[in-house]
C-alpha positions as CSV (number, residue, x, y, z in Angstrom):
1,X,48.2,-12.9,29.6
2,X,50.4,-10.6,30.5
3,X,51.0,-8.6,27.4
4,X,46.9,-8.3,27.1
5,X,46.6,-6.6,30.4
6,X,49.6,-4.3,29.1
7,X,47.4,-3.2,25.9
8,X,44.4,-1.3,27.9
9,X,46.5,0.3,30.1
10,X,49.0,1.6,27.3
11,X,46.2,3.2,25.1
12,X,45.0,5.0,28.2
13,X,48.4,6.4,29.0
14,X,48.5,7.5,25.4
15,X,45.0,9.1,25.6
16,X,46.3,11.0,28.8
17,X,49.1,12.1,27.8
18,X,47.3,13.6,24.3
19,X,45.4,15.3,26.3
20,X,48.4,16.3,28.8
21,X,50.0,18.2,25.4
22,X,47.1,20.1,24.0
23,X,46.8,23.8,24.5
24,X,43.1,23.8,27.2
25,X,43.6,27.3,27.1
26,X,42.4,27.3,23.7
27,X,40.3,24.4,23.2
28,X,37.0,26.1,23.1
29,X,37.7,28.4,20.5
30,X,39.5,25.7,18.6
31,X,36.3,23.5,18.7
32,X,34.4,25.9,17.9
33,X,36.2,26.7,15.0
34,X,36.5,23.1,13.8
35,X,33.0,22.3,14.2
36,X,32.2,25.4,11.8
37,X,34.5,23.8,9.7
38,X,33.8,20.3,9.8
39,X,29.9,21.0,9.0
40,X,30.6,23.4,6.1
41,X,32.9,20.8,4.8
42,X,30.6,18.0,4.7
43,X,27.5,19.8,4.2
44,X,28.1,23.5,2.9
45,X,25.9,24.4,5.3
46,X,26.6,27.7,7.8
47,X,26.7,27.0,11.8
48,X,26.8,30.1,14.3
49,X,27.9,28.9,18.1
50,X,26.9,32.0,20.3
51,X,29.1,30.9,23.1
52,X,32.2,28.8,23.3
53,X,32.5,25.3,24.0
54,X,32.8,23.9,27.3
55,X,35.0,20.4,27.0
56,X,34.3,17.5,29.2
57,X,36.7,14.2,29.6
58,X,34.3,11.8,31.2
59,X,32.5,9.3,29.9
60,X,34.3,10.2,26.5
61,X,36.5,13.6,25.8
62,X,33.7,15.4,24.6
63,X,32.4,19.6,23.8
64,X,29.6,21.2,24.8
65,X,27.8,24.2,22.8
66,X,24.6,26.3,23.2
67,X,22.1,28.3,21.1
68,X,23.8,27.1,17.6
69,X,22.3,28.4,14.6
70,X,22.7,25.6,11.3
71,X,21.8,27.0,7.9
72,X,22.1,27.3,4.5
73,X,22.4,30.6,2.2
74,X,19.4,30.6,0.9
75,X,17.3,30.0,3.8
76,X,15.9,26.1,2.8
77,X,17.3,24.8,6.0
78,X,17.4,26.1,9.2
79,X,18.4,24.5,12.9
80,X,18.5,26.2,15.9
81,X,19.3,23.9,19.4
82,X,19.4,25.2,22.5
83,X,22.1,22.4,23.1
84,X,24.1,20.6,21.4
85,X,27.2,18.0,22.2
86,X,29.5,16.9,19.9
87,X,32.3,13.7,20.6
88,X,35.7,13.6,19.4
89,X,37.7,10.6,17.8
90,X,40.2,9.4,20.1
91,X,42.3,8.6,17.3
92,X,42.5,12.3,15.8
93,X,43.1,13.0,19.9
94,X,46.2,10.6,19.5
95,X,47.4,12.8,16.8
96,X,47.0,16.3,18.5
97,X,44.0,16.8,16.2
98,X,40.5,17.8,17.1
99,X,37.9,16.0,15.2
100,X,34.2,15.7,15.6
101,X,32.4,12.1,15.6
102,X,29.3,12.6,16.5
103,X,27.2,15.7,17.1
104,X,23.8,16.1,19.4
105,X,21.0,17.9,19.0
106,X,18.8,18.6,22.1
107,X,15.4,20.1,21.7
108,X,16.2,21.1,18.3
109,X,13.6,22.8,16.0
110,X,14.2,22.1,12.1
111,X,12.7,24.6,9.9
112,X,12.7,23.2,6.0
113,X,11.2,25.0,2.6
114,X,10.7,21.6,0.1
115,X,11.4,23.9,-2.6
116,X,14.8,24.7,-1.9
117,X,18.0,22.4,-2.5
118,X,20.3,22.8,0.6
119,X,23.3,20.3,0.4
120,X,24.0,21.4,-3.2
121,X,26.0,24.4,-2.8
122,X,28.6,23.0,-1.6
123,X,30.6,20.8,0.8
124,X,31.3,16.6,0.5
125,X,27.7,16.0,-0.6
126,X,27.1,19.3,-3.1
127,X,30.6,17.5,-4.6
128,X,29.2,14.3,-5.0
129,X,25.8,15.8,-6.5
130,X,27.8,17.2,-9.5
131,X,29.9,14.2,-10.0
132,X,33.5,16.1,-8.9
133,X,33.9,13.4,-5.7
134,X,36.6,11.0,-6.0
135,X,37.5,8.1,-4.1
136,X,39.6,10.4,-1.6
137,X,35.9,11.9,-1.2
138,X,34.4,8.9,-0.5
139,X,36.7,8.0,2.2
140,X,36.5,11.1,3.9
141,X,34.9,11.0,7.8
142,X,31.3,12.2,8.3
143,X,30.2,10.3,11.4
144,X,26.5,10.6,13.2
145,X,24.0,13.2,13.8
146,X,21.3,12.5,17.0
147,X,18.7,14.2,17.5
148,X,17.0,14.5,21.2
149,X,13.1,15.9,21.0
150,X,13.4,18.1,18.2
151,X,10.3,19.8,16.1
152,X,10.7,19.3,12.2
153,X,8.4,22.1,10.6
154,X,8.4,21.5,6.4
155,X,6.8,23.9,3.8
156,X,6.6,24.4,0.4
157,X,6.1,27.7,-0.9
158,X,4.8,26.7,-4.6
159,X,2.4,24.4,-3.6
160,X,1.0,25.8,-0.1
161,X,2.1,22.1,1.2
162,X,3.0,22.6,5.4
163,X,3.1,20.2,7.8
164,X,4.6,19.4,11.6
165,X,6.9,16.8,13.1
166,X,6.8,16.1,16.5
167,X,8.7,14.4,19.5
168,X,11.8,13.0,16.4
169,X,14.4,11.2,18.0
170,X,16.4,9.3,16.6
171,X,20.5,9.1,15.0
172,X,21.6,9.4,11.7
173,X,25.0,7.2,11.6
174,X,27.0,8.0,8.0
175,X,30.7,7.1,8.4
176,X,31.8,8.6,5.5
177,X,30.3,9.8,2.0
178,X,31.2,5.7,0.2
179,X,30.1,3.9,3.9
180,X,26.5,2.7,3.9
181,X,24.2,5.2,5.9
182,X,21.9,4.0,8.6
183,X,18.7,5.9,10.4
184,X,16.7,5.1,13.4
185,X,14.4,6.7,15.5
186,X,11.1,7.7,16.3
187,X,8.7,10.8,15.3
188,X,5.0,11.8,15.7
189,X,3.3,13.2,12.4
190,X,-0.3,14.5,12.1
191,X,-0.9,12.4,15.3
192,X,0.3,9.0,14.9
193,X,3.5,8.5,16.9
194,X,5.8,5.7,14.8
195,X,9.7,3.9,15.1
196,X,11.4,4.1,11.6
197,X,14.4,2.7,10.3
198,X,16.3,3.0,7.2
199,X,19.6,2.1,5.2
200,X,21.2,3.0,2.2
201,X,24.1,0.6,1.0
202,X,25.8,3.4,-1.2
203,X,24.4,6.6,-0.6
204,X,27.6,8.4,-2.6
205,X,26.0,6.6,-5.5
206,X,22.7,7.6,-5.0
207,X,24.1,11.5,-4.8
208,X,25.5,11.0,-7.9
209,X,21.9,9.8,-10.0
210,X,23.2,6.2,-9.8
211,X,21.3,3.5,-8.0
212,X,21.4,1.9,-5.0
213,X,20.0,-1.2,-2.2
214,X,18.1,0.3,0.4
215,X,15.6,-0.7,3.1
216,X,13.2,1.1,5.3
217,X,10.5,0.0,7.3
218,X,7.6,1.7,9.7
219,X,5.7,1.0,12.1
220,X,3.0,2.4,14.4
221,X,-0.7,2.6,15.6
222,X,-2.1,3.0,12.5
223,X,0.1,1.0,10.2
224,X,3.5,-0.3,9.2
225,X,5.4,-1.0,5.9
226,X,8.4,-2.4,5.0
227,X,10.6,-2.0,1.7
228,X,13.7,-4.2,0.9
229,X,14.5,-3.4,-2.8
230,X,17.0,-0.1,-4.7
231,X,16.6,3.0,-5.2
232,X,17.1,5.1,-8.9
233,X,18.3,9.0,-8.2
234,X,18.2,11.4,-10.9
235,X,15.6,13.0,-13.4
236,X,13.3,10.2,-13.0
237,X,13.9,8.8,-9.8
238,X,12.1,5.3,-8.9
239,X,11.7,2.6,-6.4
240,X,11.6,-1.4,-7.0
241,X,11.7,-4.0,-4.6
242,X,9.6,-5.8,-2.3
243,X,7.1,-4.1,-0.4
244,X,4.6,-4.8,2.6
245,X,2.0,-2.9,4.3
246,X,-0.9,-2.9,6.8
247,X,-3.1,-1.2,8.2
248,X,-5.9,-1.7,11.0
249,X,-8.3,1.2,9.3
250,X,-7.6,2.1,6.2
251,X,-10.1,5.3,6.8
252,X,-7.7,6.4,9.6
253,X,-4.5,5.7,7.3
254,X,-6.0,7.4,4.5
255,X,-6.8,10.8,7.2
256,X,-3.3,10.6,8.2
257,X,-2.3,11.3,4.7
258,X,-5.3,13.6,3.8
259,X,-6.7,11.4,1.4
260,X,-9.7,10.1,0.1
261,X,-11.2,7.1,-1.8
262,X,-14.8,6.4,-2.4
263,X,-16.4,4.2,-0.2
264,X,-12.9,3.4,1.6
265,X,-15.2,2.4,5.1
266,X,-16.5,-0.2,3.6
267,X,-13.2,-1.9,4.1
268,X,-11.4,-2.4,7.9
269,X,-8.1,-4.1,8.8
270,X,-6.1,-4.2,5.3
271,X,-2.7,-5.6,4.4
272,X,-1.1,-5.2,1.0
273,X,2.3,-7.2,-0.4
274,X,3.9,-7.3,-3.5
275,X,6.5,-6.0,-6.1
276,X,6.9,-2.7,-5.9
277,X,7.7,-0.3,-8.4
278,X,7.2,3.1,-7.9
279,X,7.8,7.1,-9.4
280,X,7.2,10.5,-8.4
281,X,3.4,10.0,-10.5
282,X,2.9,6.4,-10.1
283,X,2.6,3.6,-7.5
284,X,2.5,-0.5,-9.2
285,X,2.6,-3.6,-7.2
286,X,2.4,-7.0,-9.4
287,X,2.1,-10.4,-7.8
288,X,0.1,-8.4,-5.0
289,X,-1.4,-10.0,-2.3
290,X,-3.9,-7.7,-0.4
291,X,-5.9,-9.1,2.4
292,X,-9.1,-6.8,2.7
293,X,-11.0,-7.8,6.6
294,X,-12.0,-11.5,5.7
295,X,-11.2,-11.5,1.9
296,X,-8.0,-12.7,0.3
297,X,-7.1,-11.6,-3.4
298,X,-3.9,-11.7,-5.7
299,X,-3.2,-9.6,-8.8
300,X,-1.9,-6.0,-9.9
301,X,-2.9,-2.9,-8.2
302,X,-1.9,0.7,-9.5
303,X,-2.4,3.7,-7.9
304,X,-1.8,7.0,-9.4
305,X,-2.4,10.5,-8.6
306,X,-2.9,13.7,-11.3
307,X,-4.4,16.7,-10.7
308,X,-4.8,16.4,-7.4
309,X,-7.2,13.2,-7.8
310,X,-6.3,9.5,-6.9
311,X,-6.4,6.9,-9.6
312,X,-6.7,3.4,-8.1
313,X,-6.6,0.4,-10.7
314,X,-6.0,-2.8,-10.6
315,X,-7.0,-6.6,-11.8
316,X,-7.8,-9.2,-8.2
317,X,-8.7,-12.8,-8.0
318,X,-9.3,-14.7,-5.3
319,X,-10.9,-18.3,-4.2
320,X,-13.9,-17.0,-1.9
321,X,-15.2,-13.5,-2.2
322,X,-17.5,-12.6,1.6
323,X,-19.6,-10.3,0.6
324,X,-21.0,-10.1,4.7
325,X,-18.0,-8.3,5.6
326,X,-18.0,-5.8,3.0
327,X,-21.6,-4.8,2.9
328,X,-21.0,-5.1,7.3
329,X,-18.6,-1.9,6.8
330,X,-20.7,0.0,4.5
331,X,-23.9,-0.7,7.5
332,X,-21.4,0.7,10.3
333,X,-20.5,3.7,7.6
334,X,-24.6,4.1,8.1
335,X,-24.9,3.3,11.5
336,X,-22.1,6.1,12.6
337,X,-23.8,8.9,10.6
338,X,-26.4,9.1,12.8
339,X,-26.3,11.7,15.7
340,X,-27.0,10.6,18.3
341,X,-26.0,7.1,17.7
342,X,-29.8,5.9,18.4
343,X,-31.2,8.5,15.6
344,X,-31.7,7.5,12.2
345,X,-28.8,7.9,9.8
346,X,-28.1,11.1,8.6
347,X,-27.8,10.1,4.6
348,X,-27.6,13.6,3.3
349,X,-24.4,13.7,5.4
350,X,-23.1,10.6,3.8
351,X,-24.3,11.5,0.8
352,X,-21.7,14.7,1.0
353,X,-19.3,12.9,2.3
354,X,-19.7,10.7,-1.1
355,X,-19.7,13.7,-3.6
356,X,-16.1,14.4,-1.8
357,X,-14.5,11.3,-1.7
358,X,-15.9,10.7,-5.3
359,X,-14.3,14.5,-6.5
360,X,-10.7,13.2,-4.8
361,X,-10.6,9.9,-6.3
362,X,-11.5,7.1,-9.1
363,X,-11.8,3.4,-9.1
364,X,-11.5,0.7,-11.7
365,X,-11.5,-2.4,-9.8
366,X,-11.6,-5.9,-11.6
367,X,-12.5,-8.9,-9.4
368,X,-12.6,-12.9,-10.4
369,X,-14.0,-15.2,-7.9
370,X,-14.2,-18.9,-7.5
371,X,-16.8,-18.8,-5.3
372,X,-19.2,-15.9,-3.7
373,X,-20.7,-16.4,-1.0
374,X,-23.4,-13.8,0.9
375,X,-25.2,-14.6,3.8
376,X,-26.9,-17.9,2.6
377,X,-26.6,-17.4,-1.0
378,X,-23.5,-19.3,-3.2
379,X,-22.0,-18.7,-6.4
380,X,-19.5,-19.7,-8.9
381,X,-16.8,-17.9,-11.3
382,X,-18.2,-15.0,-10.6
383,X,-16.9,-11.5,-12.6
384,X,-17.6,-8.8,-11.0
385,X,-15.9,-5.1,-11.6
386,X,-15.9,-2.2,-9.0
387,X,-15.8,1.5,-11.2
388,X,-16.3,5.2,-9.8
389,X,-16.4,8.5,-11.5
390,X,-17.2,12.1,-10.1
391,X,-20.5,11.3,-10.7
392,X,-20.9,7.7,-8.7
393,X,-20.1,4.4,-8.0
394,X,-21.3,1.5,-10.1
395,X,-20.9,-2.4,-9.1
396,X,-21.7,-4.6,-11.5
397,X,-21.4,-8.8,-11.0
398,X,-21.3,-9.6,-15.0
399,X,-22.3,-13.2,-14.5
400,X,-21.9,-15.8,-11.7
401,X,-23.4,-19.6,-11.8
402,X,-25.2,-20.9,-9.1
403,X,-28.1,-22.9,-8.6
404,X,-28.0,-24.9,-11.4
405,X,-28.4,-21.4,-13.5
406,X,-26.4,-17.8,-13.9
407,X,-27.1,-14.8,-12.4
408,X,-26.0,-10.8,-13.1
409,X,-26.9,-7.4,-11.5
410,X,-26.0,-3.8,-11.1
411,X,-26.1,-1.3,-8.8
412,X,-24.9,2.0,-9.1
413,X,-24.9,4.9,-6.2
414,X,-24.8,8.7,-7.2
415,X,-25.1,11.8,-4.6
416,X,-27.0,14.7,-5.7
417,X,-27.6,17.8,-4.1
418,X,-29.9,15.9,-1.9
419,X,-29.1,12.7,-0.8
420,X,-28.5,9.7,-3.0
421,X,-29.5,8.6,-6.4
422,X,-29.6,4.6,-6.2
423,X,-30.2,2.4,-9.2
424,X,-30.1,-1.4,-9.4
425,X,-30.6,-3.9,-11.9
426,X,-30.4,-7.8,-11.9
427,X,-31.8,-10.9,-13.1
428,X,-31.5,-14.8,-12.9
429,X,-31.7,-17.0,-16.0
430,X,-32.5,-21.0,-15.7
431,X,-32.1,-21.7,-12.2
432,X,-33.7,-23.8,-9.8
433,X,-36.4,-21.8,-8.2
434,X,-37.1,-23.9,-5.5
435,X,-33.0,-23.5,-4.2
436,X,-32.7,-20.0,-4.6
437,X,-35.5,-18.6,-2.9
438,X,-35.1,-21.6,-0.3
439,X,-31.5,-20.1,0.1
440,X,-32.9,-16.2,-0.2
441,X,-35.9,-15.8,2.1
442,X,-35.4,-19.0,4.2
443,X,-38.3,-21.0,1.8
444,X,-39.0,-22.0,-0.5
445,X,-42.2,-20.4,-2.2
446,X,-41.6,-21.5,-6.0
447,X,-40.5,-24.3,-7.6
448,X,-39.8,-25.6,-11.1
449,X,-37.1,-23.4,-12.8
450,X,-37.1,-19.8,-13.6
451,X,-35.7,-17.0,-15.1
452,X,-36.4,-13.6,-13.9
453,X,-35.6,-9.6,-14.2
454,X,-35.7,-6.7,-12.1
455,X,-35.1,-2.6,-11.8
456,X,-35.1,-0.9,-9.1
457,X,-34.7,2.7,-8.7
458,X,-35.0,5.6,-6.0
459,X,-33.7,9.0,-4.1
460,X,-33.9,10.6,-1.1
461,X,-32.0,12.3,1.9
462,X,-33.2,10.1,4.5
463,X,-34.5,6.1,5.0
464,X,-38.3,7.5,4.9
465,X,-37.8,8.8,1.5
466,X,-35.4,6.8,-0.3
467,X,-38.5,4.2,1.0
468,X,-41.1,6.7,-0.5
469,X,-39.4,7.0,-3.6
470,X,-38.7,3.6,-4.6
471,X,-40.0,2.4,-7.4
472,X,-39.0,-0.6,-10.2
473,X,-40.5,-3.1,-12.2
474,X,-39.6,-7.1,-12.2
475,X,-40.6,-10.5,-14.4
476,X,-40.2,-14.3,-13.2
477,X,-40.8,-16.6,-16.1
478,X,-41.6,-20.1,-14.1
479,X,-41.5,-23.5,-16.3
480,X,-42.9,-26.7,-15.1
481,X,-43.4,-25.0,-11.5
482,X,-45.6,-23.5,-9.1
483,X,-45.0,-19.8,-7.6
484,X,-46.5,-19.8,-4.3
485,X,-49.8,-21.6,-5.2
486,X,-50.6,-20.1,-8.4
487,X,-50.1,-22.5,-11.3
488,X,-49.8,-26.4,-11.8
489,X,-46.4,-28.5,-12.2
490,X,-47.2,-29.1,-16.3
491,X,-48.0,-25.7,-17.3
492,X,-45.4,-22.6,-18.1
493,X,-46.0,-19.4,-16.1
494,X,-44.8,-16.1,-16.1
495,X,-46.0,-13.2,-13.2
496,X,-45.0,-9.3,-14.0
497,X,-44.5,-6.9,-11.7
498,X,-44.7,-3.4,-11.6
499,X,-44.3,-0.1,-9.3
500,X,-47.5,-1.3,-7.2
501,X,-47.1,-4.6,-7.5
502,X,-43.3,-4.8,-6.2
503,X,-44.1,-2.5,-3.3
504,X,-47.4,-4.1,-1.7
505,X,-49.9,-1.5,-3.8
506,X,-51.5,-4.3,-5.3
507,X,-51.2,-7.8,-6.8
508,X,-48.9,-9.1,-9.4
509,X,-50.8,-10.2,-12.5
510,X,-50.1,-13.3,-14.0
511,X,-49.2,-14.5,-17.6
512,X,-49.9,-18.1,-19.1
């Protein structure tokens, strides 16, 4: 007991009496120095220190600077702090030697041109770049960076890329260049204020176009993700692992980013899972799980982006597809065009707000369902597919059974220089009248079975023309049934619409 109330009070007499021996009078400029030094070594990056340090012994012996200036030659990097603080190792202390720990950044702001390289000039990490570190290298102290309210600003010259990073605080804790490097810490970019937190197991490796494990994860307001998996360096660097995200809009995820997708309102609270594999071009997850508001599918999703256009892709099956809750989204996509919310929808707004998501993005969407359910209306193995081009969207259910019969339709949606461009087309073949109108309209009003076709078509800018401009054409063939009155139990009939007939111009004419 005695000997470990001994130990404490020994390694603070040694501490003491470290301190006792150094030269104070020169301290400052020493630490100055040897911060200059330290920071070129590690990262071969300039530091100017406008004043000279002011050392503190309490809570820990640590030095104080202001108004330092971190750069590189070329100007990629810059840092300028107002404040900064920097701790020493007790143990260096022990040995009459000053060395830094950790350094502090208050109120920093970062300045950063993507286009430029940095940490390869020269220094610990330029070394380990070009493959000349050895395991002396590796061993070699690097300690933690904190950062205190700092402003990132990043730009690429090339490209015209910019963007801001607000309110970042947060430490990045590297021992040394073979130690595993952690990050955490929290930022707010293009509005939406997040906690992220990272690790690299063997970031020397990763410097050196090798591999290594790493996981990250994010989360805010407006979404999180999570990756557990390795990381490839090099010419063609990549990701694999497992992945998770979520989102509760993926309209206001997709602003965040600046992106677009056509008809991406139709769809609210979305969560994605999966194996991840991902490259500077292209973004896979097979075994995916995406839960999309009420619907739950499994598959392979792809997206890719070239020529400054998204490419989504991707094969989906699920159990039970709602259609209520997708065709819900695209009525509050309506509802919130108009202005004020009690006017009618503004289409030729939505309409230009299609021709741009439509000139940012494609979709080839592939989509097996057990059952399909809208409203009152059930189906069976139903294949439907989900495809855009600059030009429009097209849905199209190939077949699904129900009702003792199959049915198949089409719709596709185009925006022209005014409004939309809307064509659908559909039909039923053997199925039992009397169910599928029961289930439709509420009742029945044929019976016997039936097959039938229809095409629809119209334009417009508003509801009162896309109304005035409808027009289509439509057969039911009716066998040993009635439709609505007209016909007797024994006989076969078939009625024929047209433009007038469909729309209330006049009555439908009937076939024996």
């Amino acid at each position: 007991m005695r000997i470990r109330r001994i130990w404490p009070a020994l390694c603070v007499g040694l501490v003491l009496l470290a301190l006792a021996l150094m030269p104070w009078s020169q301290v400052g400029t020493r630490v100055t120095q040897h911060a200059v030094a330290q920071i070129h070594g590690v990262t071969g990056l300039e530091s100017e220190i406008a004043t000279p340090a002011t050392f503190s012994l309490l809570p820990r012996p640590n030095i104080a600077f202001e108004n330092v200036v971190i750069r590189d030659a070329e100007g990629a990097l810059r840092i300028e702090s107002p404040k900064a603080t920097a701790n020493l190792r007790l143990l260096s202390l022990f040995a009459g030697k000053i060395e830094l720990a950790s350094i502090t950044l208050r109120r920093p702001t970062i300045f950063i041109e993507t286009d430029g390289r940095p940490l390869h000039q020269s220094g610990l990490i330029a070394a380990a770049v070009a493959g000349q570190a050895d395991a002396n290298a590796d061993a070699a102290h690097i300690g933690s960076l904190s950062i205190e309210s700092g402003l990132a600003f990043a730009r690429s010259r090339t490209s015209g890329f910019e963007t801001l990073i607000e309110d970042i605080s947060g430490t990045l804790s590297w021992p040394s260049l073979g130690a595993p490097a952690n990050l955490a810490g929290l930022a707010t970019w293009r509005g939406m204020a997040g906690r992220i937190s990272a690790t690299l197991e063997r970031p020397a490796m990763l410097l050196r176009g090798d591999t290594s494990n790493a996981q990250l994860s994010f989360a805010s307001t407006s979404g999180s993700l999570s990756f557990d998996g390795h990381i490839v360096s090099g010419a063609n660097p990549q990701l694999s692992g497992k992945f998770t995200a979520s989102a509760p809009s993926l309209d206001r995820l997709l602003h965040v980013f600046h992106l677009e997708m056509p008809m991406s309102g139709a769809v609210q609270a979305i969560a994605l899972s999966g194996d991840l594999r991902a490259s500077t071009r292209e973004f896979s997850l097979t075994g995916a799980n995406l839960k999309a508001d009420a619907n739950n599918f499994e598959g392979n999703l792809a997206l890719s982006r070239s020529e400054g256009r998204l490419h989504l892709a991707g094969t989906l099956a699920t159990e039970l597809l709602s259609l209520d809750s997708i065709l819900s989204g695209l009525s509050d996509i309506t509802a919130k065009a108009g202005q004020p919310n009690e006017a009618p929808p503004d289409l030729d707004r939505l309409a230009a707000r299609l021709r741009r998501e439509l000139a940012h993005g494609e979709i080839d969407l592939r989509v097996s369902a057990a059952n399909v359910r809208w409203q009152r209306l059930n189906f069976t193995d139903a294949a439907l597919s989900v495809l855009s081009s600059g030009s429009g969207i097209e849905v199209s259910l190939a077949e699904a059974h129900g009702y003792n019969g199959m049915v198949k339709g089409k719709a596709r949606i185009g925006s022209g220089a005014h409004g939309f461009d809307i064509r659908a087309s559909g039909g039923f073949i053997k199925t039992d009248l009397a169910l599928l109108f029961g289930d439709l309209v509420g009742m029945p009003r044929v019976s016997g079975t039936g097959s039938g076709l229809f095409n629809l078509e119209t334009s417009g800018a508003s509801l009162g023309q896309l109304r005035e401009n409808l027009g289509g054409h439509g057969q039911i063939g009716v066998r040993s049934g009635e439709l609505d009155g007209i016909g007797d139990s024994a006989a076969d009939r078939s009625v024929i619409f047209h433009d007038q007939d469909l729309f209330g111009h006049g009555p439908p004419r009937l076939k024996a």
